[in-house]
N, C-alpha and C positions, 0 to 999 in steps of 0.2 A: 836514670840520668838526671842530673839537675842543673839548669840551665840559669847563670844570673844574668839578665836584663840590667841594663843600665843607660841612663840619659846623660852621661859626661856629669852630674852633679860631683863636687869636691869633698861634698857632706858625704858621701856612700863609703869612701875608704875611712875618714875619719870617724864614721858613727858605727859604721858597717850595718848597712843594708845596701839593697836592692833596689830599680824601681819597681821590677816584675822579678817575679823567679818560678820558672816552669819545673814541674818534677813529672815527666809523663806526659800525660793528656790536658793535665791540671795549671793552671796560672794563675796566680794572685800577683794584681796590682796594688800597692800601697797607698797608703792616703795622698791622693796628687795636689798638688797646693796649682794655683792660677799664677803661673812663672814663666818668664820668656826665658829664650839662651842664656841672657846674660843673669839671670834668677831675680829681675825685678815682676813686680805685679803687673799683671794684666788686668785693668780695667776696675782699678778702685772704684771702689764705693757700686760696682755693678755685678749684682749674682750673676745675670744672664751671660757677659760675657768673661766674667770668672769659671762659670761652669762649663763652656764651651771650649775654654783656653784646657782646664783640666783633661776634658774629653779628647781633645786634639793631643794631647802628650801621651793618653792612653792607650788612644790610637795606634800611636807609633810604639810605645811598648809593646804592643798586642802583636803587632806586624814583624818586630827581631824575634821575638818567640814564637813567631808561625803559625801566626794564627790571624785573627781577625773580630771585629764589630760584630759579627753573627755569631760566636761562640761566646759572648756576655752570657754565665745565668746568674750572676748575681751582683747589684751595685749599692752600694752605700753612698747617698747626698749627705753630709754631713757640712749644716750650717752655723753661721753665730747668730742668727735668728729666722727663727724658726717659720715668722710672717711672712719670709721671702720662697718660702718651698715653691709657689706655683711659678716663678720666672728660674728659678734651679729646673725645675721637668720640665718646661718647653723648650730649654736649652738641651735637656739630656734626652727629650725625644726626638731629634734630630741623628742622635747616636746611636738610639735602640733601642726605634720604633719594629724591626723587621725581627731583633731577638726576643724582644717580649723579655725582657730578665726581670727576676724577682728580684724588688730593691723596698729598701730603709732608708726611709729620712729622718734625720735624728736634729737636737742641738748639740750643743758646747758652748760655754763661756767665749774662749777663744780660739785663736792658732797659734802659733810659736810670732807668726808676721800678723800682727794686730790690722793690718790690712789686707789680709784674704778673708773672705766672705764666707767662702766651702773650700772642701776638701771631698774628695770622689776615689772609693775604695772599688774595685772591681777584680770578680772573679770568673775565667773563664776554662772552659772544657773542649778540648779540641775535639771535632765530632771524627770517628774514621770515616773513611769515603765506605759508602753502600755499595 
């Protein structure tokens, strides 16, 4: 069964994606951009709370697909510089210190919004109850 996740964004019907889409056990979240409801930036010119604004949207994608913050095994930090990775992980240890997920920090030139910082890919695996 395949489940698409969505944040009410306008861009998902016109571009056609997803914000999550679960097939099974499995979720992948897409590159989340640091957006409030209304799709303005959160926290220009600040990784720390760009990357917390990201994780908080992930969250809740994680949460319509039934799942949660402890089934992360995998994240992608993905900045426009690269100097800023250590305030990018103290903001995404707050989110998944207790998963431990294996992640990538990468750069990029840019984003599509030349005022977002990062972009945070995340994959997760619904564990069965034991």
């Amino acid at each position: 069964m395949r489940q698409l996740i969505s944040n009410g964004n306008p861009m998902e019907e016109i571009v056609g994606f997803s914000r999550a889409v679960r097939v099974g056990p499995y979720i992948s979240v897409g590159g989340t951009a640091p957006v409030d409801a209304e799709g303005k930036t959160v926290g220009p010119g600040d990784v720390f709370a760009q990357t917390t604004r990201c994780f908080e949207i992930i969250k809740a994608a994680l949460e319509q697909a039934g799942s949660g913050l402890h089934d992360i095994v995998r994240t992608r930090v993905i900045l426009t510089d690269i100097e800023t990775w250590r305030e990018a992980i103290e903001a995404r240890k707050a989110f998944c210190l207790e998963a431990r997920p294996v992640d990538t920090i990468m750069a990029v030139t840019r984003f599509v919004n030349p005022e977002w910082l990062v972009e945070i890919e995340v994959d997760a695996v619904v564990a069965e109850a034991v």
